[in-house]
KEKE-406962 format. One record per residue (C-alpha): residue number from 1; x, y, z; residue in one letter. Coordinates in steps of 0.2 Angstrom, whole numbers. Example, Ala and Ser with C-alpha at 12.3 -4.5 7.8 and 13.67 -1.06 7.14 Angstrom:
<node resi="1" u="62" v="-22" w="39" resn="A"/>
<node resi="2" u="68" v="-5" w="36" resn="S"/>
//
This chain:
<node resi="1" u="-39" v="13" w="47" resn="X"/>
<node resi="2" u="-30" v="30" w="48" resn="X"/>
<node resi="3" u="-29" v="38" w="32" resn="X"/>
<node resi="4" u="-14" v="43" w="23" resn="X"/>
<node resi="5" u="-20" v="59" w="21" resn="X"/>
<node resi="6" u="-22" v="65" w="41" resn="X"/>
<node resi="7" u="-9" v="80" w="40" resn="X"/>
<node resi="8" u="0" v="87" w="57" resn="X"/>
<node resi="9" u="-1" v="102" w="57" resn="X"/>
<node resi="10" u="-21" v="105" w="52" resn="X"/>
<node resi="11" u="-19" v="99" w="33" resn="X"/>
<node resi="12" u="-6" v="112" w="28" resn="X"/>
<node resi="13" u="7" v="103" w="17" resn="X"/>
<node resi="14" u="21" v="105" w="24" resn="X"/>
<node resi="15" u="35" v="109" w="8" resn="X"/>
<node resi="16" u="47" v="115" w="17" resn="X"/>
<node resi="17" u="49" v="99" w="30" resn="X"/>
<node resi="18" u="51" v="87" w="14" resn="X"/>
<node resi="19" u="64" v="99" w="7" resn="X"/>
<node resi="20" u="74" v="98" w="23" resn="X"/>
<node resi="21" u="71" v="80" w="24" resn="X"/>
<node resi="22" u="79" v="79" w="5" resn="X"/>
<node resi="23" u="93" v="90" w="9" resn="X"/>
<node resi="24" u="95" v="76" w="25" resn="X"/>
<node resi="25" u="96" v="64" w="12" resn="X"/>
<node resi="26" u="109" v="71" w="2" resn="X"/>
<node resi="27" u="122" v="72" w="16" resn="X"/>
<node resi="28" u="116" v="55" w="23" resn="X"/>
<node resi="29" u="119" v="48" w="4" resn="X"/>
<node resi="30" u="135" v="60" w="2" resn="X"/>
<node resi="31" u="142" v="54" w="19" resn="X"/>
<node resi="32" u="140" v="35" w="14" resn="X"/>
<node resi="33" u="147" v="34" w="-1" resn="X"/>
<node resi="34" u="160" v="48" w="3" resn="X"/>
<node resi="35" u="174" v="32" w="7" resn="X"/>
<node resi="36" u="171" v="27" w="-14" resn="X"/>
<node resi="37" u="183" v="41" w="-20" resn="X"/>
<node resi="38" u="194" v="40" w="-5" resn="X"/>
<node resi="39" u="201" v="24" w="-1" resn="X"/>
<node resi="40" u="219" v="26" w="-5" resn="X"/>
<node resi="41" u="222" v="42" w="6" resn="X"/>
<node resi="42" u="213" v="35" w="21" resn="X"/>
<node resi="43" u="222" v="16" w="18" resn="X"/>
<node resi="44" u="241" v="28" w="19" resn="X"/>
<node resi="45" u="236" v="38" w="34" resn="X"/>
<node resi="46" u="228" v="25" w="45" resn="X"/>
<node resi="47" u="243" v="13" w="40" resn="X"/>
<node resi="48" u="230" v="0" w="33" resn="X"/>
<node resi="49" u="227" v="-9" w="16" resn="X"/>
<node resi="50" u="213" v="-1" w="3" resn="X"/>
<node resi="51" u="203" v="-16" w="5" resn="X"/>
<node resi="52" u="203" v="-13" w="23" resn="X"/>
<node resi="53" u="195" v="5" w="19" resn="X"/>
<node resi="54" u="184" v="-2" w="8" resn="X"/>
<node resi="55" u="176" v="-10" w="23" resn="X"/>
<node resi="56" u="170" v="6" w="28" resn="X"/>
<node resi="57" u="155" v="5" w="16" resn="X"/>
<node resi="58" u="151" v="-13" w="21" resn="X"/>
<node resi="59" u="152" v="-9" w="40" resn="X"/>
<node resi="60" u="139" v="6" w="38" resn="X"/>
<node resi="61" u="128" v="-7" w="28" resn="X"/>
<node resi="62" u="129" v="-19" w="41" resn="X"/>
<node resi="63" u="123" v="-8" w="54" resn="X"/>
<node resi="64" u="110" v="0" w="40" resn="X"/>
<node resi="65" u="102" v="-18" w="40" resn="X"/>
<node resi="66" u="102" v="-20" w="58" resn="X"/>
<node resi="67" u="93" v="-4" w="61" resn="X"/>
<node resi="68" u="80" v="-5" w="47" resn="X"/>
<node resi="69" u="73" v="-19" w="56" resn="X"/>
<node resi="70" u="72" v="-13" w="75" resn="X"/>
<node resi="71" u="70" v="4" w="73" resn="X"/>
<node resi="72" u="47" v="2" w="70" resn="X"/>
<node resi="73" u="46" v="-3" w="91" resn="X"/>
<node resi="74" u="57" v="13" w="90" resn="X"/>
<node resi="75" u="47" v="25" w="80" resn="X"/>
<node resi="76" u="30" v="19" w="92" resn="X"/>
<node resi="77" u="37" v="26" w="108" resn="X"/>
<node resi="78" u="48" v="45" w="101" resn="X"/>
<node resi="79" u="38" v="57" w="93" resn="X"/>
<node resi="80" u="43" v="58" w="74" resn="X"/>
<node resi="81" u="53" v="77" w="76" resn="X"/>
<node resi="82" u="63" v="72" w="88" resn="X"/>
<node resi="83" u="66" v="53" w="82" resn="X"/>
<node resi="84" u="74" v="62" w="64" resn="X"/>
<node resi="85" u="83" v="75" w="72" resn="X"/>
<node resi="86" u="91" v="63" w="83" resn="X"/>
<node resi="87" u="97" v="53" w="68" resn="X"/>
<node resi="88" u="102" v="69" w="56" resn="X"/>
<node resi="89" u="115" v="73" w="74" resn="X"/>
<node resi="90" u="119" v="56" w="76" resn="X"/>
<node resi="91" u="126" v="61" w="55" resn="X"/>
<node resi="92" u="136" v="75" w="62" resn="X"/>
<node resi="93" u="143" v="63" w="74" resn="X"/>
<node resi="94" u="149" v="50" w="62" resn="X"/>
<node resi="95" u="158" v="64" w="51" resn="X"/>
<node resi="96" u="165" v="71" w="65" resn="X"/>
<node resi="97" u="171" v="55" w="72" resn="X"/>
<node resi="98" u="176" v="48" w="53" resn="X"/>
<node resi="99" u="186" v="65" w="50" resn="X"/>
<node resi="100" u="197" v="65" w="65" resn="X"/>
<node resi="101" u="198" v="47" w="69" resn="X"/>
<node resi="102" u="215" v="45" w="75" resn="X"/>
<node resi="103" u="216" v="25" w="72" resn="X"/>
<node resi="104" u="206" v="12" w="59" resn="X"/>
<node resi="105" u="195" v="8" w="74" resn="X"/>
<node resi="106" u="188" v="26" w="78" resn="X"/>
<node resi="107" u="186" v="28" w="61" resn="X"/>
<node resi="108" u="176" v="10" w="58" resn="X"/>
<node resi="109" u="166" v="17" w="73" resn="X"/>
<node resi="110" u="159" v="35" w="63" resn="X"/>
<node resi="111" u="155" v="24" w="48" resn="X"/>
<node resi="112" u="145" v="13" w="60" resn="X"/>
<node resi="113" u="138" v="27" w="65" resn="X"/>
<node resi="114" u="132" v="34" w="49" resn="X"/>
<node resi="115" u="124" v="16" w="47" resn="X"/>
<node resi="116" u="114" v="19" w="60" resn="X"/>
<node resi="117" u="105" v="35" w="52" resn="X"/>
<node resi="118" u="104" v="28" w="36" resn="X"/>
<node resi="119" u="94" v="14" w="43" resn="X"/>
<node resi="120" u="85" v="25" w="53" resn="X"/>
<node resi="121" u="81" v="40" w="40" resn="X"/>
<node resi="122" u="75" v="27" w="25" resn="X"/>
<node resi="123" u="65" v="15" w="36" resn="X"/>
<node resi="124" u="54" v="32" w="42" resn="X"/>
<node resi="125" u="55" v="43" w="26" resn="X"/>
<node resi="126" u="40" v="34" w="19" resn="X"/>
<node resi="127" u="29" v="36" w="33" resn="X"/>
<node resi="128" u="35" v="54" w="38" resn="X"/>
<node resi="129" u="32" v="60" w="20" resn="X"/>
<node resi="130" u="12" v="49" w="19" resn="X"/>
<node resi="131" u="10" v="64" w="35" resn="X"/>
<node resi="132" u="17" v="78" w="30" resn="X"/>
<node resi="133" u="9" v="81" w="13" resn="X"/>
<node resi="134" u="-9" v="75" w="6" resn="X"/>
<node resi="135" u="-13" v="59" w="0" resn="X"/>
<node resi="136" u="-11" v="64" w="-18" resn="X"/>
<node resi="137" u="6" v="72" w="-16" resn="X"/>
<node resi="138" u="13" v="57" w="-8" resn="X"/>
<node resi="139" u="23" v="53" w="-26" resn="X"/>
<node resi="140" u="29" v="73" w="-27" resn="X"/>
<node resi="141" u="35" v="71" w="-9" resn="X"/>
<node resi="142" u="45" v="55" w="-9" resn="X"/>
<node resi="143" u="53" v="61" w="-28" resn="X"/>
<node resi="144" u="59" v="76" w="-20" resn="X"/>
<node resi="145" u="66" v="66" w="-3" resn="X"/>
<node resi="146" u="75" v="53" w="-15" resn="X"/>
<node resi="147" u="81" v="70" w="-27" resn="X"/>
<node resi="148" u="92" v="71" w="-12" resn="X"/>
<node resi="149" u="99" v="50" w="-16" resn="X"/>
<node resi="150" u="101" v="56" w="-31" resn="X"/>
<node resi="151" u="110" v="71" w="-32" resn="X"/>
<node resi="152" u="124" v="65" w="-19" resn="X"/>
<node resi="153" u="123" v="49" w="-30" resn="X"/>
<node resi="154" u="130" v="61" w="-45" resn="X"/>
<node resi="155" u="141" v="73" w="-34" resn="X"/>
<node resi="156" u="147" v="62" w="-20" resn="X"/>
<node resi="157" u="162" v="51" w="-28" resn="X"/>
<node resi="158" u="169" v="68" w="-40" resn="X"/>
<node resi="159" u="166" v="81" w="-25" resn="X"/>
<node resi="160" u="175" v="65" w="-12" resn="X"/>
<node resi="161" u="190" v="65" w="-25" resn="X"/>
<node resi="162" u="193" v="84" w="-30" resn="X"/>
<node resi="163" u="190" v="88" w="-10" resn="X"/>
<node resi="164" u="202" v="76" w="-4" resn="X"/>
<node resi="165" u="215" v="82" w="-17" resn="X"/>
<node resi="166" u="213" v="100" w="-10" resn="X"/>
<node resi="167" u="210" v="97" w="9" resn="X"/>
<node resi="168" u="213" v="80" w="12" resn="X"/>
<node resi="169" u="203" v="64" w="15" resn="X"/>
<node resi="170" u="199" v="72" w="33" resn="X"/>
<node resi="171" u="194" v="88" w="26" resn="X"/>
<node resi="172" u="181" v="82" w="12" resn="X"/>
<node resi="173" u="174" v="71" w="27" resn="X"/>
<node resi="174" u="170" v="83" w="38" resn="X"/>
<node resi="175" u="163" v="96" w="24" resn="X"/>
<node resi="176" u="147" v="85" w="24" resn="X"/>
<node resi="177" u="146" v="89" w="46" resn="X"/>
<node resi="178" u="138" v="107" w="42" resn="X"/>
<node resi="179" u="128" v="102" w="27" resn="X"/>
<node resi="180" u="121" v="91" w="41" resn="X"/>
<node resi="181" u="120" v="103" w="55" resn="X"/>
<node resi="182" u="110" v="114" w="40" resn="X"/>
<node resi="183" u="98" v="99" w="38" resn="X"/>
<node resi="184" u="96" v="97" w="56" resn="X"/>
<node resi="185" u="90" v="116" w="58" resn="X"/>
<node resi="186" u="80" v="113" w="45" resn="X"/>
<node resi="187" u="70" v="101" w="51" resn="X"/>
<node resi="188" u="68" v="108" w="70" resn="X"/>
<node resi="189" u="61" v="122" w="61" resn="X"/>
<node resi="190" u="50" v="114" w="48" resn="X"/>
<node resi="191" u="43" v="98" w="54" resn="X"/>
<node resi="192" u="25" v="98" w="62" resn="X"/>
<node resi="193" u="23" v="89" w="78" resn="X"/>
<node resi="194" u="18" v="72" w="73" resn="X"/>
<node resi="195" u="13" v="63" w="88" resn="X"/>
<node resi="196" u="15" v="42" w="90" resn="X"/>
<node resi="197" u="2" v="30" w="78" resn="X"/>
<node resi="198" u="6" v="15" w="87" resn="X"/>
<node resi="199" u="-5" v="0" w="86" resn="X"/>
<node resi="200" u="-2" v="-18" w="91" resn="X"/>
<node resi="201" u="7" v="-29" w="80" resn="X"/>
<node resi="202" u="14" v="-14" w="71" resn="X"/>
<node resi="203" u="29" v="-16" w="75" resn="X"/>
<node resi="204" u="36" v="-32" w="70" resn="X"/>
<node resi="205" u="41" v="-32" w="51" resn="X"/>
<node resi="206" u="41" v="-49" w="48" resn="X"/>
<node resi="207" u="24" v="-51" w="51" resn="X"/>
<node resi="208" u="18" v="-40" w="34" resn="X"/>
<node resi="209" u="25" v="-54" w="25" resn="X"/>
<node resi="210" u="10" v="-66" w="29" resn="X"/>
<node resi="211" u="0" v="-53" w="16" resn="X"/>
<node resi="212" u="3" v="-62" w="-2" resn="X"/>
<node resi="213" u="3" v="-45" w="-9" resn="X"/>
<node resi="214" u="17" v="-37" w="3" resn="X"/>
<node resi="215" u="26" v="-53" w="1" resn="X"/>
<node resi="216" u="26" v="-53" w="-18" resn="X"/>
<node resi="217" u="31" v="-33" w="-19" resn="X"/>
<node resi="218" u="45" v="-35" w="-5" resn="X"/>
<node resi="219" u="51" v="-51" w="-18" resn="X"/>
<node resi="220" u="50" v="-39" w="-33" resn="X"/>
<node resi="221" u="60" v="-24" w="-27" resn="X"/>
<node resi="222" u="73" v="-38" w="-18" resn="X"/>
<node resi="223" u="76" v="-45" w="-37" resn="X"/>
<node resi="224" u="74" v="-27" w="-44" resn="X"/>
<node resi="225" u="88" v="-21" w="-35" resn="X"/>
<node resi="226" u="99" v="-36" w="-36" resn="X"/>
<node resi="227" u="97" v="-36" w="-55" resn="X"/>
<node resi="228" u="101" v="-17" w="-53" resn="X"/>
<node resi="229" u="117" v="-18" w="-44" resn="X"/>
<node resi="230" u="124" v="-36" w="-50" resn="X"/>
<node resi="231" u="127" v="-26" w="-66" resn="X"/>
<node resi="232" u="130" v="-8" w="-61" resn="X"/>
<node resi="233" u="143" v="-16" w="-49" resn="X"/>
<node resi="234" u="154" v="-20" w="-63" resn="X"/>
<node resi="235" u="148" v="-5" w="-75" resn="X"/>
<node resi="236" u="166" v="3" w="-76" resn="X"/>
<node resi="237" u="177" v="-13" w="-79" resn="X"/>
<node resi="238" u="165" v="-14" w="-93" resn="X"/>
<node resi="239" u="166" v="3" w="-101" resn="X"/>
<node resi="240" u="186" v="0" w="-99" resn="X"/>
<node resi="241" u="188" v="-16" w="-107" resn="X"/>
<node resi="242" u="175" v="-18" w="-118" resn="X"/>
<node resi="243" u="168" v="0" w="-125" resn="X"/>
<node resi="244" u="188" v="4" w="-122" resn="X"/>
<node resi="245" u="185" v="23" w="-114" resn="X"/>
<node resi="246" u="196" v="33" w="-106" resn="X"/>
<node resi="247" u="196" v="41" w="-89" resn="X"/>
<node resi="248" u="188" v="59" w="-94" resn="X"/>
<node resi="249" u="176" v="50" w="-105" resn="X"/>
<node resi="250" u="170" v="38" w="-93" resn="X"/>
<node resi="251" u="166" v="50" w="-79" resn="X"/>
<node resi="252" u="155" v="58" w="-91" resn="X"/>
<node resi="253" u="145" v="43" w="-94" resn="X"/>
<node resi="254" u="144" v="41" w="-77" resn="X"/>
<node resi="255" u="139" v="61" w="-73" resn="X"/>
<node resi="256" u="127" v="57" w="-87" resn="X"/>
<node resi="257" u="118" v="44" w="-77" resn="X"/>
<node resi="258" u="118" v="53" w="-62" resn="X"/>
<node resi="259" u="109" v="68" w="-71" resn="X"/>
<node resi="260" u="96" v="57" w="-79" resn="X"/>
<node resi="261" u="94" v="49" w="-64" resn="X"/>
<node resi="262" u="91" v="66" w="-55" resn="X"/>
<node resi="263" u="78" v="68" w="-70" resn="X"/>
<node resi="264" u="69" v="53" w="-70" resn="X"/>
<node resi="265" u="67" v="53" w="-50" resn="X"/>
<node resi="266" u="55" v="70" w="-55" resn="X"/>
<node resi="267" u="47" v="64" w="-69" resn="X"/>
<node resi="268" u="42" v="47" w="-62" resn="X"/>
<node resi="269" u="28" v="53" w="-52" resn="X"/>
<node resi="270" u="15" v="60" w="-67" resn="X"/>
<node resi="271" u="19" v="41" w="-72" resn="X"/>
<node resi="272" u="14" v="32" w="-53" resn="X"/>
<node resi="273" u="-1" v="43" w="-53" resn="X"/>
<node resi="274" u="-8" v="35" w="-68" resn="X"/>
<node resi="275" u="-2" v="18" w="-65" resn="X"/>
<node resi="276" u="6" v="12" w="-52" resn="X"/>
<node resi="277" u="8" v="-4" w="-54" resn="X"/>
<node resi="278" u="10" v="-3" w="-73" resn="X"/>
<node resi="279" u="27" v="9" w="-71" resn="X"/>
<node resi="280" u="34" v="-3" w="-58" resn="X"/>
<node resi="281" u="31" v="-18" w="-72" resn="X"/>
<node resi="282" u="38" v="-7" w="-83" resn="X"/>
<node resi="283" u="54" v="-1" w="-75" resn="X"/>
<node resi="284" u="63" v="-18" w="-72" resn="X"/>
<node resi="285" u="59" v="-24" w="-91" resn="X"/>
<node resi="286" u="67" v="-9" w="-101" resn="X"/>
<node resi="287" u="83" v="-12" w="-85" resn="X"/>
<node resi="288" u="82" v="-29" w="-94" resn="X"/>
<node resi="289" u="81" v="-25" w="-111" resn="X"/>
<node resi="290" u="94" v="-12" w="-109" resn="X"/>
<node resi="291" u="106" v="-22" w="-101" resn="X"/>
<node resi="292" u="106" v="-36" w="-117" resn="X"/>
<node resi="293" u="106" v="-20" w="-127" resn="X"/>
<node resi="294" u="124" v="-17" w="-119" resn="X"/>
<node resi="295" u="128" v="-36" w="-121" resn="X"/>
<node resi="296" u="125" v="-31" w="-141" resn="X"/>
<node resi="297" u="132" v="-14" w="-143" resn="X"/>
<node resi="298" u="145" v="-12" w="-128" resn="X"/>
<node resi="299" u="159" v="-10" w="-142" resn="X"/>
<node resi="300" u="150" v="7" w="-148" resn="X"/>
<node resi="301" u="153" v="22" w="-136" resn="X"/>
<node resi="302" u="139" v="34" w="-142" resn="X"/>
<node resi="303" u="126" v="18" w="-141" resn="X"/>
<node resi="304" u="132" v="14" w="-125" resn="X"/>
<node resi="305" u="131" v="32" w="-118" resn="X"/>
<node resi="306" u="114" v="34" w="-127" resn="X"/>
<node resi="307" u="110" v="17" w="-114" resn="X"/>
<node resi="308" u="117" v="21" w="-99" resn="X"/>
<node resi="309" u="108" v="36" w="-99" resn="X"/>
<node resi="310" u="91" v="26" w="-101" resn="X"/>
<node resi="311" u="97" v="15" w="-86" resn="X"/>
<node resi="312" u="100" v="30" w="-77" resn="X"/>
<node resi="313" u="84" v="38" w="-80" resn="X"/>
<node resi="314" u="72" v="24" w="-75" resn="X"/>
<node resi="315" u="86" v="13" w="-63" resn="X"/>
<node resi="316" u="87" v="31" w="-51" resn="X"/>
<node resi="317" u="67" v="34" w="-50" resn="X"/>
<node resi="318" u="65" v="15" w="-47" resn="X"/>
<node resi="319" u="65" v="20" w="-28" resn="X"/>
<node resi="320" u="51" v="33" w="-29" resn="X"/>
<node resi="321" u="38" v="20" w="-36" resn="X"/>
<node resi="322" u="42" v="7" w="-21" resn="X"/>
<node resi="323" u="44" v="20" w="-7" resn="X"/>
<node resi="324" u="25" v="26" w="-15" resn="X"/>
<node resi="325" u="20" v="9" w="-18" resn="X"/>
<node resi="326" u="23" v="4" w="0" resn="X"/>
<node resi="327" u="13" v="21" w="5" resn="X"/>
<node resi="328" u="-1" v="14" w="-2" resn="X"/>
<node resi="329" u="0" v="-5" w="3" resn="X"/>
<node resi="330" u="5" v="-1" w="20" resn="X"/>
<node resi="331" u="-4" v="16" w="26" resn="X"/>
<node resi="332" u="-4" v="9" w="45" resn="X"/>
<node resi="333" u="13" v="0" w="45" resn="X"/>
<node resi="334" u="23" v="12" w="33" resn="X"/>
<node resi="335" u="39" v="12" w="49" resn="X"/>
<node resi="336" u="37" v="-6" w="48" resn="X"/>
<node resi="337" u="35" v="-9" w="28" resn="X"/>
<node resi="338" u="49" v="3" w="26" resn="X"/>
<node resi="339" u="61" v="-4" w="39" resn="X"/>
<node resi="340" u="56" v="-20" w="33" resn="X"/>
<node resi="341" u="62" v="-13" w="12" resn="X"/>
<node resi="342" u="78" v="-6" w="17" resn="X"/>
<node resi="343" u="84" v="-20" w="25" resn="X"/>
<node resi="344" u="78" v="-31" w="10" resn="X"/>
<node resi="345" u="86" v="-17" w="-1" resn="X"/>
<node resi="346" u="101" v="-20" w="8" resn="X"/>
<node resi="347" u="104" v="-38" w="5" resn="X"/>
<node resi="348" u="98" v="-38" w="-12" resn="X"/>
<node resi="349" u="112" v="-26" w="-17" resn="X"/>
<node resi="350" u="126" v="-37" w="-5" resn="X"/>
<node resi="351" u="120" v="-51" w="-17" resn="X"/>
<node resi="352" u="118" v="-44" w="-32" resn="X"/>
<node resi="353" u="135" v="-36" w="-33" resn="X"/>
<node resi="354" u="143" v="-52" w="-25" resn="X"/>
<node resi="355" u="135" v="-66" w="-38" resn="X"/>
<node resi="356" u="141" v="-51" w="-50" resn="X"/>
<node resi="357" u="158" v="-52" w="-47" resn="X"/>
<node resi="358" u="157" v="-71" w="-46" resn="X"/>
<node resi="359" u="150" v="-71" w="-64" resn="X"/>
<node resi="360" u="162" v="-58" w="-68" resn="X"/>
<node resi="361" u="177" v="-67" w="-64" resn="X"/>
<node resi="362" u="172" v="-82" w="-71" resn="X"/>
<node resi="363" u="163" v="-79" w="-87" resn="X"/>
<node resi="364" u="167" v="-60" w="-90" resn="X"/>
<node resi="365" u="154" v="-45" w="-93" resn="X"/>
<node resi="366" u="142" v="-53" w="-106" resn="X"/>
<node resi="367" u="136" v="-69" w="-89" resn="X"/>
<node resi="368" u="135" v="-55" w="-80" resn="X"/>
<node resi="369" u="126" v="-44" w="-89" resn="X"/>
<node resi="370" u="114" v="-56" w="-97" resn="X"/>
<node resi="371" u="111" v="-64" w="-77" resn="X"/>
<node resi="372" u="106" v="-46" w="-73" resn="X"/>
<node resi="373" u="94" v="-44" w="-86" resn="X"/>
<node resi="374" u="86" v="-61" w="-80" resn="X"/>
<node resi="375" u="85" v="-56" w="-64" resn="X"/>
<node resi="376" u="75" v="-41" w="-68" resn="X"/>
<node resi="377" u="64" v="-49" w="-79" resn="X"/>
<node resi="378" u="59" v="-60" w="-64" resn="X"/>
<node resi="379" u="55" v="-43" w="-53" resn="X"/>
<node resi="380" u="45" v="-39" w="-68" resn="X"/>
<node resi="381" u="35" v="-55" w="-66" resn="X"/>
<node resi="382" u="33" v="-52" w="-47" resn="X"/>
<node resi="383" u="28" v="-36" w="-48" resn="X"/>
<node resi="384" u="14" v="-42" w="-60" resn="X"/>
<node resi="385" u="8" v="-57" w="-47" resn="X"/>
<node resi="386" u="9" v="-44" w="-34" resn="X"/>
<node resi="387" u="-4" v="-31" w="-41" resn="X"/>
<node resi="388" u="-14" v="-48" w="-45" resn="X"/>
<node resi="389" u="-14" v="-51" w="-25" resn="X"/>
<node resi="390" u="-17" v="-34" w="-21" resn="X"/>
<node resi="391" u="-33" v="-32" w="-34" resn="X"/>
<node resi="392" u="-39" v="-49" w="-27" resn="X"/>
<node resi="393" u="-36" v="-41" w="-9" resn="X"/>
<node resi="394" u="-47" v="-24" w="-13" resn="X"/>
<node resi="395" u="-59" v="-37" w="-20" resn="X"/>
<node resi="396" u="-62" v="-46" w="-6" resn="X"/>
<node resi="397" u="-62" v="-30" w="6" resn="X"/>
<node resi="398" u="-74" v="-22" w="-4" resn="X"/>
<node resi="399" u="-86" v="-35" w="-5" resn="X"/>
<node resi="400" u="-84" v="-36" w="17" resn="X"/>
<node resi="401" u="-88" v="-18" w="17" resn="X"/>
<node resi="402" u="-104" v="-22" w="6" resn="X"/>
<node resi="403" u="-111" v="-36" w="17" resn="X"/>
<node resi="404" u="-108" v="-28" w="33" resn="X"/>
<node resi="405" u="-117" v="-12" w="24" resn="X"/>
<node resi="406" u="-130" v="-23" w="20" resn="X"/>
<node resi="407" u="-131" v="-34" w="36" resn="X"/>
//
């Protein structure tokens, strides 16, 4: 088995590729929730509705989920470098495109676009971070790559709206095209030459899930993130109709999630370097007990900021723990596993937000609400039967080793 903690070039860590792989992130995040804060100037100039725009997100999503699962055969056959590079241009290509699409279908075809790199860029992070630091800096690595997520997370929406009041809709689009073209020097500068680690049967996702503990993890972190986003969805009808906030108010309770997001993606690694399994347990329970906590004391605005901050601080590192546990379930398959996650990522956030809005629209806030905390209870419970598989697994490796040492 190659280990995790074969480094190109020579063992050095290589710092300064992650940190260009994070600042990557944050214009791949930036550019694909830039259309959030933006709808209604896109809608008037293309001559379309807002829901139409709105599609814009789904449409990158779409091809997001597409790509996740094809691009492993990929990744076997083009050199790492060159694989990320092509996907950080591919970025300055959609905002380019997006920014000066002279009709609704251009611009449909640069959010495509931008679908395609996130796809990409997720599915290989994991594996391109597993060889570009040492084994036990794996956590640091992919928090710092996921401080990128979450710091567009925070800035993208705010920095969308005040730049398209300034510049116009186009303008803000295309302001993310040099952050890119920044990232992309960066990485043509600072990533090693990390040659293919093909081996056969690699490349097929699907087949990880005949390993119960794969299966059980890749069911966890679908429920986690359904739970997650079936209430974060509908977070702002709630903070207007039931905690009664105004406009300033309510974007600084959602500034204040993003920052303790931003936090928690640092602090969670000290936590998955003492217990891995027991943080991601951990995580989904207080997401549960937090949201019935909102159920209880959504009328009180200090409580429910006090909250919201919590969720934001263990919601936003959530990430960090899968992308390390897959690191360590899947040291030979990590382009696989992690194409294999983000497209499971991607449909359990589709569904979560859409059984949501059906619970929403029919029951209000507190079905809702208390669904989402069932839901996370249930990835809780996963996550326990899938460290269960995988003790059971290293028990049965372990003794394989010991005969066959003895024989």
């Amino acid at each position: 088995m190659t280990s995790i903690s074969s480094l190109e070039p020579q063992g050095k860590p290589a710092w300064g590729a992650v940190l260009a792989m994070s600042l990557a992130a944050f214009a791949l995040v930036a550019s694909e929730f830039m259309p959030v804060s933006l709808l209604t100037p896109v809608a008037a100039d293309l001559q379309i509705t807002e829901g139409q725009a709105g599609q814009g997100i789904a449409v990158s999503g779409a091809f997001a989920l597409v790509t996740s699962l094809l691009i492993a055969p990929i990744a076997a056959r083009i050199e790492r470098k060159w694989l990320l590079s092509a996907l950080t241009l591919l970025m300055i290509l959609s905002g380019t495109v997006a920014a000066m699409a002279p009709s609704y279908l251009i611009f449909m075809v640069g959010r495509a676009l931008i679908g395609v790199a996130i796809g990409g860029f997720w599915s290989l992070s994991a594996a391109t971070a597993m060889r570009l630091v040492p084994e036990d800096k794996v956590p640091r690595a992919l928090a710092i790559v996921n401080g990128g997520n979450a710091l567009a997370t925070v800035v993208a929406a705010p920095l969308g709206s005040f730049l398209g009041a300034i510049i116009g809709w186009r303008g803000a689009f295309f302001c993310i095209v040099p952050v890119a073209a920044l990232a992309l020097a960066w990485l043509l500068l600072s990533l090693p030459s990390m040659p293919n680690q093909a081996k056969r049967g690699g490349g097929n996702p699907f087949k990880l899930m005949t390993r119960a503990p794969v299966a059980l993890g890749m069911l966890a972190v679908s429920t986690l993130f359904m739970g997650q986003f079936m209430l974060f969805t509908y977070l702002r009808p709630f903070l207007e109709t039931v905690t009664q906030v105004g406009v300033s108010l309510l974007s600084l309770m959602l500034l204040a999630i993003g920052l303790a997001g931003l936090l928690g993606t640092f602090l969670i690694g000290s936590f998955l370097k003492n217990g891995l399994y027991r943080t991601l347990i951990v995580i989904p329970l207080l997401m549960a007990a937090i949201a019935l906590a909102l159920v209880g004391f959504g009328s009180s605005a200090s409580v429910t900021a006090v909250l919201l901050g919590l969720w934001g601080l263990v919601a936003t590192a959530a990430p960090v723990g899968w992308w390390t546990w897959l690191a360590r379930t899947l040291p030979d398959d990590a382009e696989a596993g992690g194409g294999l996650m983000v497209a499971i990522v991607q449909l359990a956030i589709a569904s979560g937000a859409t059984v949501g809005g059906v619970l929403f629209d029919l029951s209000g806030y507190r079905a809702t609400f208390e669904t989402s905390a069932a839901v996370l209870v249930v990835a809780a419970v996963l996550t326990i039967l899938a460290a269960r598989a995988a003790a059971r697994q290293s028990s049965r490796t372990s003794r394989a080793r010991t005969y066959s040492t003895v024989g």
